[in-house]
Every structure is written in structure tokens, then in C-alpha cells.
C-alpha positions in Angstrom: 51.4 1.2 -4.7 48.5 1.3 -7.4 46.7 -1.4 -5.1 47.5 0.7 -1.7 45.3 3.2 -3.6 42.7 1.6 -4.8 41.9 -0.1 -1.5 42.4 3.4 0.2 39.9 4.3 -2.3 37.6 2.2 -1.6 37.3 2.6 2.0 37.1 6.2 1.6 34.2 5.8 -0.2 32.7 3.0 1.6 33.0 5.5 5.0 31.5 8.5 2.7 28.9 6.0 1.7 27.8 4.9 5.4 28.3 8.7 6.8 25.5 10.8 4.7 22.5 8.8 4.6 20.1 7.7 6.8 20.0 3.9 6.9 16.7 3.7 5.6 16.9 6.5 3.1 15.2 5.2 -0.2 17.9 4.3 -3.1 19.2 7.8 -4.8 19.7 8.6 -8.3 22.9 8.0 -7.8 22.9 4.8 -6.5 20.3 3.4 -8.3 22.5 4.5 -11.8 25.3 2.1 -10.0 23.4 -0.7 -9.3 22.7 -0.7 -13.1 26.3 -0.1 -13.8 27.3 -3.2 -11.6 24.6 -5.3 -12.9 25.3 -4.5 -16.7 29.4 -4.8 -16.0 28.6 -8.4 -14.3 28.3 -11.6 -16.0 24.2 -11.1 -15.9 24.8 -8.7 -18.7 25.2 -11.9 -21.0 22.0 -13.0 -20.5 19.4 -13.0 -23.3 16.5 -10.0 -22.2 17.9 -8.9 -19.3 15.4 -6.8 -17.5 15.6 -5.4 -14.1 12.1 -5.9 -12.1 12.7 -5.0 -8.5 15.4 -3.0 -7.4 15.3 -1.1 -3.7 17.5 -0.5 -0.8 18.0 -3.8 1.0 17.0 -4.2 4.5 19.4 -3.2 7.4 19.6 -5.1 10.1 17.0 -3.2 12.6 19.3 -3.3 15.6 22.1 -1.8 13.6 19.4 0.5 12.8 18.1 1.3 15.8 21.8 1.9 17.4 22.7 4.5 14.4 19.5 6.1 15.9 20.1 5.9 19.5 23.8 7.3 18.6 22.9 10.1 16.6 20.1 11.5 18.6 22.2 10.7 21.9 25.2 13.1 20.4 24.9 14.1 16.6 28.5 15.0 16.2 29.9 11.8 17.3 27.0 9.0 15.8 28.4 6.0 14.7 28.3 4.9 11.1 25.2 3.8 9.6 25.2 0.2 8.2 26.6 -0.6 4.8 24.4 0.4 1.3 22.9 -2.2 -0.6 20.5 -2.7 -2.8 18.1 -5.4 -3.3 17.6 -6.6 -6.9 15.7 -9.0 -8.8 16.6 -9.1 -13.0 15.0 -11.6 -15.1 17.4 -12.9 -18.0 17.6 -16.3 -20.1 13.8 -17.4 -18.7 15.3 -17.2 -15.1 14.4 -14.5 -11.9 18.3 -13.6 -10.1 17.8 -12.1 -6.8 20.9 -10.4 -6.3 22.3 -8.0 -3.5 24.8 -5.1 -4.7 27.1 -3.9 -2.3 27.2 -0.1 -3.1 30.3 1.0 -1.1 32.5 -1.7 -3.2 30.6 -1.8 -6.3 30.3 -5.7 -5.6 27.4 -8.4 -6.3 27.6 -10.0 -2.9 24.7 -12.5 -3.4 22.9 -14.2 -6.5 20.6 -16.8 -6.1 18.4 -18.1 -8.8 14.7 -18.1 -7.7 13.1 -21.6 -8.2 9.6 -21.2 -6.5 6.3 -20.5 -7.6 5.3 -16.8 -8.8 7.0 -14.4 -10.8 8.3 -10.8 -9.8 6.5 -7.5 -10.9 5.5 -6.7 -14.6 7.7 -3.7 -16.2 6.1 -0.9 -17.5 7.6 -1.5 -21.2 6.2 -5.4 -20.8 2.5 -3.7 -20.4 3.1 -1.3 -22.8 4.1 -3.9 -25.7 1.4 -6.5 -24.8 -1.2 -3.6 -25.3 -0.1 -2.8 -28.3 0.2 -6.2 -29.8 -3.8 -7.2 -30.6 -3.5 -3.7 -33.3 -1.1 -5.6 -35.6 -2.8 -9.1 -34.7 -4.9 -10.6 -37.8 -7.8 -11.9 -36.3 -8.5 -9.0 -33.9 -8.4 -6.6 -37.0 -11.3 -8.8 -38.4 -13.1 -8.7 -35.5 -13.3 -5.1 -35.1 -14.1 -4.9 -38.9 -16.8 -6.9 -38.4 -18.1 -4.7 -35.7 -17.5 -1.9 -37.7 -15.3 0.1 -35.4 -12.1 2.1 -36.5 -9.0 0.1 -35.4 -7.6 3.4 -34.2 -10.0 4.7 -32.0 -9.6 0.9 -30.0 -6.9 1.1 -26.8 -5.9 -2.4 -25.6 -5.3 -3.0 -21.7 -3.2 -6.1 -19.9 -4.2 -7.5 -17.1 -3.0 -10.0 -15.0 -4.3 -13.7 -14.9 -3.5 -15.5 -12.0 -3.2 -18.8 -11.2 -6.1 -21.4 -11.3 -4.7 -24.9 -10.4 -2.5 -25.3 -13.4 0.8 -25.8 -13.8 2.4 -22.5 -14.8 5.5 -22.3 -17.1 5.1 -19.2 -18.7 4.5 -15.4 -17.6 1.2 -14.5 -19.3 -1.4 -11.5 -19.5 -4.6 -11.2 -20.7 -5.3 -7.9 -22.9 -8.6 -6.7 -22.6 -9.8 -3.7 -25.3 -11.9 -0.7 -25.4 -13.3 1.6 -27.8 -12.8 5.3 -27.6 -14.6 7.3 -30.1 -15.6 10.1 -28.9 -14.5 9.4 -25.2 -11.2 9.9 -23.3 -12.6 7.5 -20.6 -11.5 4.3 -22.0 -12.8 2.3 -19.4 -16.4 3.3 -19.7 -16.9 1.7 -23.4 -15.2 -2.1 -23.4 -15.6 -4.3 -26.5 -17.0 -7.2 -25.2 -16.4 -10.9 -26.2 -12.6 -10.8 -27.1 -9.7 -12.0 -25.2 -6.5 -12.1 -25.9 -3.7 -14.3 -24.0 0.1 -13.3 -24.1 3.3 -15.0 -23.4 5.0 -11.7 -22.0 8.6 -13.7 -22.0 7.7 -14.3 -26.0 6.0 -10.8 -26.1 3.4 -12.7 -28.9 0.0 -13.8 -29.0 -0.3 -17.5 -27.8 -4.3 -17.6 -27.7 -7.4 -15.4 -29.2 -11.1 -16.1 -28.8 -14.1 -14.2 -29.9 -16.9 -15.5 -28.5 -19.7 -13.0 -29.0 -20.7 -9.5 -29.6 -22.2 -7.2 -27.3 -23.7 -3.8 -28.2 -20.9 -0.9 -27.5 -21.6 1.5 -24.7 -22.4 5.0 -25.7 -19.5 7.9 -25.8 -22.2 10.3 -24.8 -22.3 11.0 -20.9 -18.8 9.2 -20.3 -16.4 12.4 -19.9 -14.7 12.0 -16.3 -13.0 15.7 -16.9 -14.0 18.5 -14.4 -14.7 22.1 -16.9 -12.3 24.5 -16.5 -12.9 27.1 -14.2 -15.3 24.4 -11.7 -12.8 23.1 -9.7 -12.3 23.8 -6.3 -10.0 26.3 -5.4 -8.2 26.3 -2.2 -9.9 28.9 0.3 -8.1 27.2 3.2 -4.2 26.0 4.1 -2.3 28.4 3.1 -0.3 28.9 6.3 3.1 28.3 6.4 4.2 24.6 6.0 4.8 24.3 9.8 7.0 21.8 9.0 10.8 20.8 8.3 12.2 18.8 5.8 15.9 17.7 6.2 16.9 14.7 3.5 13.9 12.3 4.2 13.4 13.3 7.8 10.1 15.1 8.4 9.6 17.4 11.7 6.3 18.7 12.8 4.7 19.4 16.5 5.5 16.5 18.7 6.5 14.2 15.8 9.5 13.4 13.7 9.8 10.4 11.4 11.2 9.4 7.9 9.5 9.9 4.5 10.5 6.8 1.9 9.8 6.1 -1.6 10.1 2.6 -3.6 8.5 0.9 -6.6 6.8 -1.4 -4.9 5.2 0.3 -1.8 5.1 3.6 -2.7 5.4 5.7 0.5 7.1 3.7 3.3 6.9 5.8 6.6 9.2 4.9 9.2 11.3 5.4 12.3 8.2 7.5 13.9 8.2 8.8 17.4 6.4 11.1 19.3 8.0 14.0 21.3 6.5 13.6 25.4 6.5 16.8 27.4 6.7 14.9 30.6 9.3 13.0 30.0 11.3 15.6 27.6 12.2 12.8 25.0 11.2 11.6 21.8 9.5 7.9 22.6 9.5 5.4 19.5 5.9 4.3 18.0 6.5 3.0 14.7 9.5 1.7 12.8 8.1 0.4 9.6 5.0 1.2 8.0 3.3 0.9 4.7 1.0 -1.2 2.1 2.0 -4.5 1.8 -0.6 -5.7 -1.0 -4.1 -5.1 -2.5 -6.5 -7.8 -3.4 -9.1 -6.8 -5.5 -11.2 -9.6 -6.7 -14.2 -8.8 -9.2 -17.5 -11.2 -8.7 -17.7 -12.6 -12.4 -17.2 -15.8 -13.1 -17.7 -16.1 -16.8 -14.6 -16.5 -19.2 -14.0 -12.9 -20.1 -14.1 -12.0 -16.4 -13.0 -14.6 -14.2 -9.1 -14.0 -13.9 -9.7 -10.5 -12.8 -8.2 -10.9 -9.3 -5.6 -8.7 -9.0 -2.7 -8.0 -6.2 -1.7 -4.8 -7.4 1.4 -4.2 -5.1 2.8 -7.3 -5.8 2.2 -7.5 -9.5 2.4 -4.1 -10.5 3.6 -1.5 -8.1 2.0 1.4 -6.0 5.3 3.4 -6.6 5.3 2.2 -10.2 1.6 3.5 -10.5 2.8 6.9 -8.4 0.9 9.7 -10.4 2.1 13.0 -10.4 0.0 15.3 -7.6 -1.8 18.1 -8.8 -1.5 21.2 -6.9 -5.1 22.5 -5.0 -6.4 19.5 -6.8 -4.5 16.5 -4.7 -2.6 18.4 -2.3 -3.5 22.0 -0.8 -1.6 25.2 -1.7 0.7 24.8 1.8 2.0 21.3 0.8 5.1 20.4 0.1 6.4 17.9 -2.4 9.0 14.9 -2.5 9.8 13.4 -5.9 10.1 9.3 -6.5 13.0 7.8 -7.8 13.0 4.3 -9.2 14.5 1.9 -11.7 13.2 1.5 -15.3 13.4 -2.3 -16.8 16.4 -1.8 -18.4 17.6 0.1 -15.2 17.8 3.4 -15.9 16.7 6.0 -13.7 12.8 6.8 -13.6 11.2 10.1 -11.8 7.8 10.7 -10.6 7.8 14.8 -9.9 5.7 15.1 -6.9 5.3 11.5 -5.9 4.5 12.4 -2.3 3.3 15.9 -0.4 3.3 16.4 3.2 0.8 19.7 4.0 -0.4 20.9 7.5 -4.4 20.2 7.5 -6.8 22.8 9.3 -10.0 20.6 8.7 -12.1 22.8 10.9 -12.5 19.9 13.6 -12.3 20.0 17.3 -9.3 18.7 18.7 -10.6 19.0 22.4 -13.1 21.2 23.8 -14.8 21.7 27.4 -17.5 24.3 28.5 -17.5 24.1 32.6 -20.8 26.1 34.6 -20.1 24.6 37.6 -17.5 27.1 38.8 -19.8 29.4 40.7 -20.2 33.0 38.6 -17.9 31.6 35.8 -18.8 29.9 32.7 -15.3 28.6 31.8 -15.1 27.8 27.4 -12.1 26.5 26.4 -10.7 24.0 23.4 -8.1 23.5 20.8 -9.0 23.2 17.1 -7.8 20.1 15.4 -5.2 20.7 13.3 -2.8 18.0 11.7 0.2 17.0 9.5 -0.7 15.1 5.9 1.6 12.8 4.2 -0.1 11.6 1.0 0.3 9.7 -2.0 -2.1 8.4 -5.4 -1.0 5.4 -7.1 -3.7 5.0 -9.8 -3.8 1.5 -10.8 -5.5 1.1 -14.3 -9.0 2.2 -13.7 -8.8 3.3 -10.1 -6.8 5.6 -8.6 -5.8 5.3 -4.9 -5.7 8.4 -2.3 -3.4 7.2 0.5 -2.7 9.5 3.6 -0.9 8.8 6.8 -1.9 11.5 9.3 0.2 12.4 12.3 -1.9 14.7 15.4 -0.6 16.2 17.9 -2.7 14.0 20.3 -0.3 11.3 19.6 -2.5 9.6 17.1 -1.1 8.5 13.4 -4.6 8.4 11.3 -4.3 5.6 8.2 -6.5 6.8 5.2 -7.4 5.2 1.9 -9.6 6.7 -0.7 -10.6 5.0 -3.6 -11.7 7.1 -7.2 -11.7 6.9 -10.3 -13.4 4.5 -12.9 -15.5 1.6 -12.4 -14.7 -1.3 -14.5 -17.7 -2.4 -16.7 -19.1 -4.7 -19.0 -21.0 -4.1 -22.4 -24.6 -5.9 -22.4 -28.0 -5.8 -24.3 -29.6 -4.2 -21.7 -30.6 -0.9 -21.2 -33.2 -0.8 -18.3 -33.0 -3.1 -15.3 -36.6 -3.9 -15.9 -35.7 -6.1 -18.5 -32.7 -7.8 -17.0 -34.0 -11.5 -16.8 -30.1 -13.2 -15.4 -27.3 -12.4 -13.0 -25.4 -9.9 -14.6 -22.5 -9.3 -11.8 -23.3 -6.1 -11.1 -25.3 -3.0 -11.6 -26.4 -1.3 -15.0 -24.8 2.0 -14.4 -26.1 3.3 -18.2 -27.6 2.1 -21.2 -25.8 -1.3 -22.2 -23.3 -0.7 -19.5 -23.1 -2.9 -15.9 -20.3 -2.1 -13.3 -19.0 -5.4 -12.0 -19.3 -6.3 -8.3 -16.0 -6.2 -6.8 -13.7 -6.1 -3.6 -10.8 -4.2 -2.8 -8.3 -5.2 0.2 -5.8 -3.5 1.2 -3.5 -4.8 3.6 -1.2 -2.4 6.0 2.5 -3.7 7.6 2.4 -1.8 10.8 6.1 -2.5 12.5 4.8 -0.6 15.9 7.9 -0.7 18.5 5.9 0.9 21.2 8.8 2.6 23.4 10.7 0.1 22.9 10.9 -3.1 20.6 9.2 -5.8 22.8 6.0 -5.4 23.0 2.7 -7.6 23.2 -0.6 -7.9 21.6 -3.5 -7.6 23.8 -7.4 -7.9 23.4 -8.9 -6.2 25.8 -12.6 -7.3 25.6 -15.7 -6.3 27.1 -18.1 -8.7 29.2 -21.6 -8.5 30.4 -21.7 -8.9 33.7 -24.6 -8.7 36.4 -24.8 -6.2 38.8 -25.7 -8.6 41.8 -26.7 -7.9 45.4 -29.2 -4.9 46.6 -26.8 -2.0 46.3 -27.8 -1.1 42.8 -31.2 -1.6 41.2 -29.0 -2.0 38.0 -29.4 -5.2 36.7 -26.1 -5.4 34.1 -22.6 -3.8 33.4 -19.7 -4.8 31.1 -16.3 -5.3 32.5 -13.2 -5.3 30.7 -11.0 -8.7 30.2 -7.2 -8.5 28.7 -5.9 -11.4 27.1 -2.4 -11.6 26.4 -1.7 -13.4 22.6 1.1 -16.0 23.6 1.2 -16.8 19.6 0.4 -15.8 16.4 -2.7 -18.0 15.6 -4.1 -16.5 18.7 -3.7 -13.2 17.6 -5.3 -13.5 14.0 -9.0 -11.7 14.3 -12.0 -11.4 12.3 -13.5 -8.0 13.4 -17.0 -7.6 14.7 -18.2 -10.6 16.5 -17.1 -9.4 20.1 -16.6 -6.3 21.2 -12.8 -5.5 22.3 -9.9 -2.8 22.4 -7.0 -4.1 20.3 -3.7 -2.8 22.4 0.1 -3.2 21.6 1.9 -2.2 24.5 5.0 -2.6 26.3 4.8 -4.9 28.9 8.4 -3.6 30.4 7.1 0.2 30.3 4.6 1.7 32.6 3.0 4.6 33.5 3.5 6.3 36.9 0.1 5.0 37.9 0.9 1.5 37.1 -0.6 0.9 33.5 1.2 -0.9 31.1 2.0 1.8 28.2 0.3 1.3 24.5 -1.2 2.2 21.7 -4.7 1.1 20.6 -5.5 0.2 16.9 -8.7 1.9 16.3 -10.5 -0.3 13.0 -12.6 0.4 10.5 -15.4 -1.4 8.9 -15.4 -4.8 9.7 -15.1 -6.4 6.1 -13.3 -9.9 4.8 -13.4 -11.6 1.7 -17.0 -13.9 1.3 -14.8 -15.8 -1.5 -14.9 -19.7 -0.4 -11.9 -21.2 1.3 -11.2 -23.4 -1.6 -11.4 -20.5 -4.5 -8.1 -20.2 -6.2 -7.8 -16.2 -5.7 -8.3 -17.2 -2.4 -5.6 -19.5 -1.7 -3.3 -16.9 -3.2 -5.1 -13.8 -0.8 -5.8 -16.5 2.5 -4.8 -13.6 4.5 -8.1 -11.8 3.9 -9.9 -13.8 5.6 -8.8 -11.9 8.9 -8.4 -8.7 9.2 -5.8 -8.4 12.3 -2.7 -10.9 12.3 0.3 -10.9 14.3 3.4 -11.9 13.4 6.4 -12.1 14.8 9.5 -9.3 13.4 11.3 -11.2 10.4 12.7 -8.1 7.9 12.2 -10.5 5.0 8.3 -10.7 5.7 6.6 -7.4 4.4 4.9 -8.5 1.4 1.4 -9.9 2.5 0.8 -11.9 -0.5 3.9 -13.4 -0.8 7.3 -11.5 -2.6 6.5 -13.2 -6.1 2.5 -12.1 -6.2 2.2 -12.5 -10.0 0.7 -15.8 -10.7 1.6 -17.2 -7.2 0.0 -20.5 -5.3 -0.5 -18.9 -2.3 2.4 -20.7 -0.5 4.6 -18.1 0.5 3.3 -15.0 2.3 1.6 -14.2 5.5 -1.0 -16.6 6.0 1.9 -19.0 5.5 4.3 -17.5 7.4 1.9 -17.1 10.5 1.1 -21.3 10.2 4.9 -21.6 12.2 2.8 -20.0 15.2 6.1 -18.3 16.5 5.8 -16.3 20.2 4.5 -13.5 20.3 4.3 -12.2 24.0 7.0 -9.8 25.0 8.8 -10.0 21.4 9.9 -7.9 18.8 6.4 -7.9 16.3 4.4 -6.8 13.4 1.0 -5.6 13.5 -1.2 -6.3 9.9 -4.5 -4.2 9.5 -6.7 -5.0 6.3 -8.8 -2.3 5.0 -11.8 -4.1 3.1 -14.3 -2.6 1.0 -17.1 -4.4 -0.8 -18.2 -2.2 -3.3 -21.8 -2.9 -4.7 -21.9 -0.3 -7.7 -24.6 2.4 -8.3 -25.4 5.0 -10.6 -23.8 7.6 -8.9 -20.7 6.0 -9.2 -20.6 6.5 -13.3 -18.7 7.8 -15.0 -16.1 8.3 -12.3 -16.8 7.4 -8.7 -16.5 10.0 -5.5 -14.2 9.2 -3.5 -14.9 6.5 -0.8 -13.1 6.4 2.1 -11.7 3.8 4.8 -8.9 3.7 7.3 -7.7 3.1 10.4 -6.0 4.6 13.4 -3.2 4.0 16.0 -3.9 6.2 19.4 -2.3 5.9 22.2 -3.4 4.1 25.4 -1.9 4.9 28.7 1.2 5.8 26.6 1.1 9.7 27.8 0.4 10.5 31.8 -2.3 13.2 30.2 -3.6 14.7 27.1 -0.5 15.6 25.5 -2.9 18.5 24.0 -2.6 20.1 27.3 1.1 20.2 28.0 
């Protein structure tokens, strides 16, 4: 009887499990206290340092997706269950990483496998705390800030990743990097040159120290990042109503509904998106997956205190990990509304970020459309719509910079990418103080007396799951020719005419932007318009910008993917991380350069769209002490996907 129960039990809470989410609701509180609860209550809880590194909702099958979808919006009150709850987890214990999936309907460690390859998961927050703190307590770097004469507490130490440069790697490692405050709250600004310390994170101790020279410390004076009080901007504008409806992680606004997500790694995932068409009276699918896959952000220094600064942020620390808290009228408007983060600590306990995402309707005082007609004999006709949009927004700040990251939905159809980059430059102490007397290649620009901001990139690469009415869709260039006008009809000498080609695989669809002029179209070769074209949606670029880092550059090998800006893969759920799921300290052989080498078909298929935002940042004065935003982005419009403006309807 007792076992009649507990199996009754079990299903009862298996079908509760399955009924009340959305199957690609981010992990709750609640479930991600279980999945520490099944982890700690499994053998794994033997293991010496267990700490948990990765832990997020594991993958559904899409098609079991997409038919909970298709049921529920087809008839709500009779929608079929949603796929089973599990989480995806990745614990290190004993020296080893255990990628594990928890069943969370039977409380059950379903998989474990023990991850052999090269690169190791994401640091924890309490791994970068204690490796900051360890150079304070460490003999040698006391002297050496003795001998500079600086006050060992005013000095705040900061880990940074190493990766990997051809040698064989045994050992998780960081390099900790200090700073001198006094005086100054931005800690950044006034480094203490020379010093570099190595640390075996698994050990948590100092393995290697060097002190190679001293460089005069950057002044305090003129450093403060900190707006006065009273100076900041108020908000004069969006303060309508939100215009908008929240229900669990499903977002409503206009013509659009999709799903608001929230992980560790990622940060904001949006997916499930589709746009409402007034023709057609139906909601028609655009995107089902879409977020940051990994930054690269390589700095142009090649001496021994700055070399190894190449970091993949996503991948070795977190953008959800790095959420910050959004400030009211400062990051978001007084209209927006706001969705905390929920995540796993190392030791698995719940973690909250208050405000991790707000979603706001934007009045930006732009013209949506607009059309003044004096042809109409005694009329003059004005008309026009003003743009006005909904915001979904995010700032991960990662060590010195902080990143603004907005996906913008308009009622034109179009979803508008944008990425702003603040914050603080990272910079170098040196003897100079005027550029006049500057006599080598520094790496970068003197910013202030005894103070040069390193040259650096930043990459940030976008997994854009597009299912374009429908899941089988096509990547096509569409690319314009010069052609000559010939014959005597037209004293016009040239035109340019527009050739599609159809990518049939995925090396044919990898791009670098710039060198011809083309549309880039994914569309639905199976859907068309009543006028015959083939339905899409157009990926509108940005700058054209790839790394200039040579082929055969170890930070390179590891970021190969950043050599193109557009790639093409075909759908595999377990490829979303651009750099490869283990980033930190990684060879570059797993990720998507690599997976894109099978050269799977493309045409007609189920398939993932990757956009790189680049930015080669040159450093000037203006951007001292803390940088104005710069902005990039990119955007997906549609193209013959509507019969007419949508605006008009």
C-alpha cells in the first residue's frame, strides 16, 4: 500500500510539475533549491569541494515544444502537457567536472557523465572572491607594496582569467591583477603596475609571483566616475501606462507576444516570439531562441603583465552572473517594469538579482512612418505614426565594463538588437605624462598623466534561432550587380540588379561583412505571399568589424568564430555557446567554428542564424574616467513577410 502511494505520489506531482510552467520557463526558486537537494542527497555529496558551476533548465526537445505551443494556443483549456522538468547541471568535486541532468518531477539524477575534454566550466563568485583576496595575506606582495610605500589597505586585488597559450593545462588558474585606491572609488583608473600574481583556484593558493618593475601610480585626483547628486537626469518622458502584460514569463504588447528568460550564463534569453498579422488574424512565429552566446574581448598588449587578457566573458564568467541590479530613471524609465533573476550560488543555494531585467514602452520621439501628399488637387494630405516601441533590457557589468543590452520589439514587425558598452577603460600605469614625450608603442592612448587605456576589442556574438513561419527555412544572399543599361532606350549607362543565392551549406553561408553589397534573408521557402514572394525576414547589420588578430594567435584559435561575422548552422539544441560550452581555458576545439567544419545542409532545414557585433575600440580622452556609452546592434525586419505595412492595418 505504502508503495501504491508513493508512486501515486509521484505522478501527481510529475503531472503538477509538467501542467504550470511554460516549457522554457527559466528554473524557479523552487526548483533550483531541489536540484541542490538531489545533488547534496546523491553520491556527489562525498566528493571533496563540491561546488555547483552551471545549473539551468535543460533543453526541451523543440518539437515537444513547439506542439505544447501549437496545443495551447489552438484550445487553452485542453493543451497537452508540457515536456518533463529538468535541469542541466555541471558540479566540480575531487578535481573532476560531472555534467549531470536532474529529473525534477522524480527527484532523480538521470544522467552523469564525467567531462574529459579540454576547458573548464564557469568561475564561482566565491572562487573570485578568495583569489582576490589572497595577494593581502601573501609575503612577498606585502613587501612590494612596502617598498612602494602604499597602505596595504587602500590596495583591492582583481582575478582575471588566463587562457590558454599552447600549453598543456592541468590546473584551473587566474591571474590577480591589483589596484590602489586612495582617495578613489574607481579602482580601475589607478593599477599598480609590474606585479602578477598566478593562482591555482582548485588549491585556492599562490603558485607563482613576479615583480618586475615599478611604475609611477596614477593620480586619485580627476578619477571619480560618480554623477553629483541632484545632476542626473530625470525622467521627463515614459510615464504612460506600461502598455503591456505580464503573465509568468510571457510578455504581451501590440502585435507581439514572446517569453522573457533568465539564466546565469546568458542572462536574458528571449524566446518563442511571434508577431500578431492582421491579414491573416494569427500570430505567425519569428524567433524561437535568442540571446548572447559569448563575448570576446581581446586587449592589444602583448607584454607579460598584459598578454593573457583575452577574455570570453559568457563563457568564463556569466552575463546573468554579472546581472547588476537596474536603477530606476537611471537604467530603465519610470514606466518600466521589472523581472528579478534567479540563479544557483556555488554551493547551490539560491541567488537573486532584484531587477535583473525591465521591459518599458519607449516613446523616443521618432517617426514610425510619415507621408505628406500635394498631388491630390486642393488637398495637402499630412499624415504619420510616431514610433513608439516595447524595451526589454538588461546590464551585466563585467569587471570594468558594464554592458547595456536591449532587444526591441516595433510594431512594424521589426525586433531591434542593441548593445551599449560603459563603464571603465582598463589602463596601464607608465612614466609618461604627455604624448610628446612618448618615444615606444605603448598599446594605447595616454588618457591622463601616467595613465594609457589599452587598445582593445569587444565581440559579442548573438544565437538568433529565427523559425520564420514555420521551422524550415533558408538562408539567402540577395546581392546586388552592376549591370549596363544596353541598347538606345535609355541614355543611362549602368544599373544594379538583384541576384539571390540560396546557401545549400554552412561554409557557404559564413560571411565577412562589407566586401559586396547584399540583403541577408531568412525565409520560408514553403510560405509565400499572395503575390508570389517567398516570406522572410532580413538581418539588417551593423558595422562591419572582425578580429585583425592572426589566424595562428592562440586567443584566436579559441574565438575562430570572429573572424566572420554571419554563420549558419544548422538547429542542434546542444550548440548555443559560440566559444565552446567549457570557454575557460579552452583550445578552441569545440564551439561553432568547429561545429560549422561538418558543413551540414542548410537549405530548407531547421537553422540558426549567428550575428557578431564587433567593436574596435581605439581609446581617447573623452573616454576617462568612465566612457559614454557606445552603441552597436543589429536588426531583424521583415521582408515580404506581411502583404503591407502592418503600421497601416
Amino acid at each position: 500500500m505504502t508503495v501504491l502511494f508513493i508512486a501515486l505520489v509521484l505522478i501527481l506531482q510529475c503531472c503538477f510539475t509538467t501542467s504550470i510552467y511554460h516549457p522554457l520557463d527559466p528554473l524557479s526558486p523552487t526548483e533550483i533549491n531541489k536540484v541542490r537537494l538531489i545533488v547534496q542527497k546523491s553520491h556527489l555529496a562525498t566528493l571533496p569541494n563540491l561546488t555547483f558551476h552551471y545549473v539551468d533548465i535543460e533543453e526541451p526537445e523543440k518539437e515537444d515544444v513547439l506542439k505544447w505551443l501549437s496545443s495551447s494556443s489552438s484550445n487553452p483549456k485542453r493543451h497537452i502537457s508540457a515536456p518533463p522538468r529538468r535541469a542541466h547541471v555541471v558540479v566540480r568535486g575531487g578535481g573532476d567536472a560531472h555534467e549531470l541532468v536532474v529529473d525534477l518531477g522524480t527527484n532523480i539524477i538521470i544522467s552523469n557523465h564525467v567531462y574529459t575534454g579540454n576547458g573548464y566550466p564557469p568561475f564561482t563568485f566565491n572562487e573570485l572572491f578568495k583569489a582576490s583576496k589572497l595577494p593581502l595575506t601573501y609575503p612577498k606582495f606585502k613587501k612590494s607594496i612596502s617598498t612602494r610605500g602604499l597602505n596595504l589597505s587602500e590596495v583591492s586585488c582583481i582575478p582575471f582569467t588566463i587562457g590558454w597559450y599552447g600549453e598543456h593545462i592541468t590546473r584551473r588558474a587566474l591571474k590577480v591583477e591589483c589596484c590602489y585606491r586612495g582617495g578613489s572609488v574607481n579602482v580601475f583608473t589607478r593599477p599598480i603596475e609590474g606585479i602578477t600574481v598566478l593562482v591555482d583556484v582548485d588549491l585556492m593558493k599562490i603558485t607563482m609571483y613576479t615583480d618586475r618593475f615599478v611604475a609611477p601610480l596614477p593620480k586619485a585626483k580627476g578619477t571619480d566616475f560618480q554623477i553629483p547628486r541632484g545632476k542626473s537626469n530625470s525622467d521627463h518622458c515614459n510615464k504612460t501606462s506600461s502598455g503591456f502584460s505580464i503573465e509568468g514569463h510571457k510578455v504581451k504588447w501590440a502585435n507581439w507576444v514572446f517569453h522573457v528568460g533568465f539564466n546565469a550564463r546568458a542572462g536574458m534569453v528571449i524566446s518563442t516570439a511571434s508577431v500578431f498579422d492582421a491579414i491573416k488574424k494569427k500570430y505567425r512565429s519569428v524567433l524561437y531562441r535568442g540571446h548572447v552566446s559569448e563575448t570576446f574581448v581581446p586587449y592589444m598588449d602583448p607584454t607579460n603583465e598584459w598578454y593573457f587578457r583575452t577574455f570570453m566573458d559568457i563563457g568564463e564568467f556569466g552575463f546573468g552572473r554579472s546581472a547588476d541590479v537596474l536603477q530606476p530613471l537611471i537604467d530603465c524609465p519610470g514606466n518600466a517594469e521589472y523581472v528579478d533573476g534567479f540563479m544557483a550560488g556555488a554551493d547551490g543555494e539560491l541567488q537573486k538579482v532584484p531587477r535583473a531585467i525591465c521591459i518599458f514602452e519607449r516613446y523616443s520621439g521618432d517617426v514610425a512612418m510619415r507621408h505628406t501628399e500635394i498631388n491630390v488637387p486642393g488637398k495637402l494630405i499630412r499624415s504619420g505614426q510616431q514610433e513608439k516601441t516595447l524595451v526589454v533590457r538588461m546590464v551585466a557589468t563585467v569587471g570594468n565594463y558594464d554592458y547595456v543590452l536591449d532587444w526591441e520589439f516595433k510594431q512594424s514587425g521589426t525586433i531591434k538588437v542593441g548593445v551599449g558598452l560603459t563603464g571603465i577603460l582598463e589602463v596601464k600605469a607608465t612614466s609618461y605624462t604627455n604624448a610628446d614625450q612618448m618615444t615606444e608603442n605603448v598599446h594605447g592612448t595616454l588618457v591622463s598623466e601616467n595613465t594609457v587605456a589599452v587598445n582593445h576589442d569587444h565581440f559579442l556574438t548573438y544565437y538568433l534561432d529565427l523559425d520564420v513561419d514555420g521551422n524550415d527555412n533558408s538562408f539567402v544572399k540577395a546581392k546586388m550587380k552592376t549591370a549596363r543599361a544596353n541598347g538606345d532606350a535609355s541614355p543611362r549607362k549602368s544599373y544594379w540588379k538583384v541576384v539571390r543565392e540560396t546557401a545549400k551549406t554552412e561554409a557557404e553561408a559564413r560571411l565577412r561583412l562589407g566586401l559586396e553589397a547584399a540583403d541577408l534573408l531568412i525565409v520560408n521557402p514553403n510560405r509565400k505571399t499572395r503575390l508570389g514572394n517567398h516570406v522572410g525576414y532580413r538581418l539588417v547589420t551593423g558595422q562591419p568589424v572582425t578580429s585583425l588578430l592572426a589566424n595562428d594567435d592562440y586567443p584566436q584559435i579559441r574565438a575562430s568564430y570572429t573572424k566572420y561575422q554571419v554563420w549558419v548552422t544548422a538547429y542542434n539544441k546542444s550548440e548555443r555557446w559560440a566559444g565552446g560550452f567549457y570557454a575557460d581555458r579552452s583550445h578552441g576545439d569545440d564551439g561553432l567554428a568547429v561545429w560549422s567544419k561538418r558543413n551540414r545542409a542548410i537549405e530548407n532545414k531547421d537553422i540558426v542564424l549567428w550575428y557578431t557585433v564587433g567593436f574596435h575600440h581605439i581609446p581617447y580622452q573623452e573616454d576617462f574616467p568612465a566612457m559614454s556609452t557606445l552603441h552597436g546592434g543589429f536588426e531583424l525586419s521583415p521582408a515580404n513577410f506581411f502583404e503591407s505595412n502592418p503600421l497601416l492595418k
